[in-house]
C-alpha positions in Angstrom: 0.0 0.0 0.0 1.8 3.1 -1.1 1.4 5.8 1.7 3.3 8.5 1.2 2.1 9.8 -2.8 -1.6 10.3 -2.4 -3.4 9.3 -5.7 -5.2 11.9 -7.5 -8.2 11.8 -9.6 -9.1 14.4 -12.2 -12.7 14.2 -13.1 -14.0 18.4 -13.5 -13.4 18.1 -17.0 -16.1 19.7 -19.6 -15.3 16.6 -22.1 -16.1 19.0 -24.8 -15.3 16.8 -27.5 -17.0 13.2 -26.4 -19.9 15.6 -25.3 -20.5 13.0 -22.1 -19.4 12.9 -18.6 -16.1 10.6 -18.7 -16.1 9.2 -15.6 -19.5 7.4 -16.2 -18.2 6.1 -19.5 -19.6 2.6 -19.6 -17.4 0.1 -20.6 -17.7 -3.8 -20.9 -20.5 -3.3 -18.2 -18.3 -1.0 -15.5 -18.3 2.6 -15.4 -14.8 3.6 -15.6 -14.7 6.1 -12.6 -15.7 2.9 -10.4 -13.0 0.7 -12.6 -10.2 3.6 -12.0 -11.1 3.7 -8.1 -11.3 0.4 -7.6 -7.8 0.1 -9.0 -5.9 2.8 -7.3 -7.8 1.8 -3.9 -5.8 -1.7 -4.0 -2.5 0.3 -4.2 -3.0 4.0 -2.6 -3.8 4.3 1.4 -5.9 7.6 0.0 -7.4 8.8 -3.1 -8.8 12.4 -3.6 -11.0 13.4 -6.6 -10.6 16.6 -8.2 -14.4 17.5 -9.2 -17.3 19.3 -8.0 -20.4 17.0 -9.2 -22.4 15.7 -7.6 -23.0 12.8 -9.0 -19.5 11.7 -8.0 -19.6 13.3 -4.3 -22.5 10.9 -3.8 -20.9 7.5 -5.3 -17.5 7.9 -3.4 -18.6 9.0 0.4 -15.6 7.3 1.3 -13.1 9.5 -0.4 -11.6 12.7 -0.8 -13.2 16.0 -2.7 -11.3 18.9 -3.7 -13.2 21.6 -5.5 -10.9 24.1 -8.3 -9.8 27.3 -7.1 -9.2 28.8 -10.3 -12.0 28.0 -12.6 -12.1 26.9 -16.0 -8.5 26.0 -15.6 -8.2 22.7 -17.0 -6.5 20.1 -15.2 -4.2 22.8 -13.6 -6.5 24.1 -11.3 -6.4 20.1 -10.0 -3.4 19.3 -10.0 -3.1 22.9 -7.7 -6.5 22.1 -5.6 -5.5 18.2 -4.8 -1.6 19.3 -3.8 -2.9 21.9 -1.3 -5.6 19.1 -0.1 -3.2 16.5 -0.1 -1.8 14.7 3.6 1.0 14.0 1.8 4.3 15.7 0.2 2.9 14.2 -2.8 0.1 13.7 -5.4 0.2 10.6 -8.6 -2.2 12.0 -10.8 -4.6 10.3 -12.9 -7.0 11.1 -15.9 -10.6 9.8 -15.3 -10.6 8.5 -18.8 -7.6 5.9 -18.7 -9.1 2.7 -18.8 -6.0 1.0 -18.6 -4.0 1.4 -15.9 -1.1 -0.9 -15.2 -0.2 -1.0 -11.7 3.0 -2.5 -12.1 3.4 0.9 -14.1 2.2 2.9 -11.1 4.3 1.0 -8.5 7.4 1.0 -10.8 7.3 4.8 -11.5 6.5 5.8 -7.4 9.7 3.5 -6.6 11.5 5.8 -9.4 10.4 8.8 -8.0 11.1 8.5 -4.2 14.9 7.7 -5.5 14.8 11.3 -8.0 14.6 13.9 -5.7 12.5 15.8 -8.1 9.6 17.8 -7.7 7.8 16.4 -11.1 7.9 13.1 -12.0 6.6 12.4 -15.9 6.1 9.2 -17.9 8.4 10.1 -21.4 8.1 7.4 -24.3 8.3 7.3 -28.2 5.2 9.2 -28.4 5.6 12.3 -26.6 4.9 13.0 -22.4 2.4 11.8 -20.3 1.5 15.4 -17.4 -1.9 13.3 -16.5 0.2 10.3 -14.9 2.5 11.6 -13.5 3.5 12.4 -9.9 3.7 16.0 -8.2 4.7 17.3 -5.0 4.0 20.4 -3.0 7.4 22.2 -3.8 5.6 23.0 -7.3 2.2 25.2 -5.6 4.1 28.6 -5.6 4.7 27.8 -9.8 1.5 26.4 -10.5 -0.3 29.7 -8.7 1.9 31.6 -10.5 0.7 29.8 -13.7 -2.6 29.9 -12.9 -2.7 33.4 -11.9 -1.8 34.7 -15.1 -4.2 32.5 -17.1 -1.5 30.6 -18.6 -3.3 26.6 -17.9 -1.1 24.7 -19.9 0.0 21.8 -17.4 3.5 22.3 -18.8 4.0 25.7 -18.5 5.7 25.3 -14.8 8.2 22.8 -15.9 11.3 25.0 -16.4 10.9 26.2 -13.3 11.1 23.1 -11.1 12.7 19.8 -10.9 11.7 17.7 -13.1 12.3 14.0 -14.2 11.3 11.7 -17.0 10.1 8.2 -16.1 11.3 6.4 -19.5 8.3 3.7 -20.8 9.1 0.7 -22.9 6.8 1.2 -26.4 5.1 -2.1 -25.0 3.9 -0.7 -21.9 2.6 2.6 -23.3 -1.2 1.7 -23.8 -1.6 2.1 -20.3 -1.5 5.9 -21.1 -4.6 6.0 -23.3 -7.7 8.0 -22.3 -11.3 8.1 -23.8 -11.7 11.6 -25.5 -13.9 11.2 -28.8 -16.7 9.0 -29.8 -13.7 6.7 -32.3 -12.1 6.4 -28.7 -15.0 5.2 -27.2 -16.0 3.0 -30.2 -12.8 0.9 -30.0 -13.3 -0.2 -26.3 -16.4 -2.5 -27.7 
């Protein structure tokens, strides 16, 4: 049980482009918010979700909410809400659309990260960067404010400013980076 990086759920996204809330997104009979919980509950000791509604407050009693301070921020304005909320020095953050998480992924790249003395830890592999599984801790708040502040939301507009590392993937493990953002997306899970 991994104790010392709290896991980090963003689900206040507008899905703008699938035009349905992602984290009910039924697939093969689960919805994938309870699929994605479910998962990080068997490895993380707590579990806050970045969102607002409702209709996830109700499902999850149990766990952690943290509302946006800066809205209409993008996944910024949580990653910034769940490190202030956070018990820990340290938040892995997750997409609610990534319907295939690898915990031998997730266990591999925390080990990495408590040994890299950074203050940003992100997945790197043949096809680009991977901000929305990656791990961040507290010593990044004063440049995300600043970030957010000036309406500059890009997740990785703080990263010359800080610490960072890249957690190299093998091409073999990187489907367990995909998320559900278009109807094709959504289409292939079937």
């Amino acid at each position: 049980m991994i104790k010392d990086i709290t896991a980090l759920i963003l689900a206040n996204g507008k899905s703008k482009r699938l035009r349905k809330e992602k984290a009910f997104i039924n697939i093969n009979g689960t919805l994938l918010i309870d699929k994605i919980t479910s998962e990080l509950n068997e490895l993380f000791d707590q579990i806050i979700i970045a969102s607002t509604k409702t209709s996830l407050t109700n499902r999850f009693p149990q766990l952690g909410f943290v509302k946006d301070e800066f809205k209409d921020a993008g996944p910024l304005a949580g990653i910034h809400a769940g490190l202030k909320k956070a018990e820990t020095d340290a938040v892995f953050v997750f997409a609610c659309d990534m319907p295939d998480l690898n915990p031998h992924i997730i266990l591999k790249q925390c080990e990495f990260f408590r040994q890299s003395g950074s203050d940003v830890l992100v997945p790197k592999h043949r096809d680009g960067l991977e901000p929305l599984h990656a791990i961040y801790t507290k010593r990044c708040l004063p440049n995300i404010e600043t970030k957010l502040k000036s309406a500059n939301f890009a997740v990785r507009s703080f990263f010359p400013d800080i610490t960072l590392r890249y957690f190299d993937v093998k091409p073999e493990d990187i489907r367990c980076f995909r998320n559900i953002n278009t109807n094709a997306d959504l289409e292939s899970e079937k």
